[in-house]
C-alpha positions as CSV (number, residue, x, y, z in Angstrom):
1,X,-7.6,-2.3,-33.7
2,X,-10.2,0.2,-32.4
3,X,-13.9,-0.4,-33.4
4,X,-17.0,1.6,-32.1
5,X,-19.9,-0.4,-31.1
6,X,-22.7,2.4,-31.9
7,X,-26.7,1.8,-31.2
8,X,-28.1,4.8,-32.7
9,X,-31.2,6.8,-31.4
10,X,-34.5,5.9,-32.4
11,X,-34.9,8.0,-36.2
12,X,-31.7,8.8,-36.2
13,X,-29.1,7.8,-39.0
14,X,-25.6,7.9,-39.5
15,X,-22.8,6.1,-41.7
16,X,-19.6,4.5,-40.5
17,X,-17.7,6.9,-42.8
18,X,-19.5,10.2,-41.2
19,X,-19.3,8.3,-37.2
20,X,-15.1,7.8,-37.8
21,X,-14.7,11.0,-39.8
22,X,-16.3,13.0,-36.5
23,X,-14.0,10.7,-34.3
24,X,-10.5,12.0,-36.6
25,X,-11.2,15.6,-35.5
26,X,-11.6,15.0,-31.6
27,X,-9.7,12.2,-30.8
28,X,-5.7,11.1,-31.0
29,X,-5.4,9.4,-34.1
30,X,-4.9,5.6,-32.6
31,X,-8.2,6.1,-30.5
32,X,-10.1,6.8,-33.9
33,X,-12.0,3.7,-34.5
34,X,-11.6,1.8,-37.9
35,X,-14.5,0.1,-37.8
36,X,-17.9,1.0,-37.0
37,X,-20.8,-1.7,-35.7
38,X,-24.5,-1.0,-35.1
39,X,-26.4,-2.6,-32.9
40,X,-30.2,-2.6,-31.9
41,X,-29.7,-4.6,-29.1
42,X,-26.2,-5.0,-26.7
43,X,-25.8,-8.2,-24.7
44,X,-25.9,-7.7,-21.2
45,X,-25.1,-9.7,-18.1
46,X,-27.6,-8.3,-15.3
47,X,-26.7,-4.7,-15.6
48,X,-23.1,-4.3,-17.6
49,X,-22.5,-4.7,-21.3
50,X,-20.7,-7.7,-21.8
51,X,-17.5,-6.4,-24.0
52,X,-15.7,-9.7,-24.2
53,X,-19.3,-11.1,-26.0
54,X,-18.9,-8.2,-29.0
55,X,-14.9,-8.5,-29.2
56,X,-15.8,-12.1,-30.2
57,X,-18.7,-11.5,-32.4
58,X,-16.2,-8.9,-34.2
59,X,-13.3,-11.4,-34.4
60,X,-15.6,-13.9,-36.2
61,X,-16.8,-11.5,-38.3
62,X,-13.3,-10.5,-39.6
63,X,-12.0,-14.1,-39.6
64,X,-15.4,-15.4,-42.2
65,X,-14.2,-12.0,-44.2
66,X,-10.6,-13.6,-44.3
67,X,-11.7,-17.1,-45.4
């Protein structure tokens, strides 16, 4: 399932519903994200974004939804 890990710019604001509706007009629908998560801060190893860290913060987040 695709979900979009967005850290918006400073004063800026944005919904998930306006960030996935931009996404359905320029990309193939099963790149579209379905969810949308902002962050303030990303968690990095020295000097890469460490994916694996926010694929597991997601899957507990859907999993305590679930339960």
């Amino acid at each position: 399932m695709p979900a979009a890990f967005i850290e918006l710019a400073r004063g800026k604001q944005s919904s998930e519903e306006e960030l996935i509706a931009h996404c359905r007009g320029k990309l193939a629908s099963f790149k579209v994200p379905r969810m949308v998560r902002f962050v303030s801060e990303w968690p990095m190893s020295t000097s890469k974004i460490q994916k694996f860290r926010l694929q597991k913060q997601l899957i507990a987040e859907m999993e305590q939804g679930q339960g």
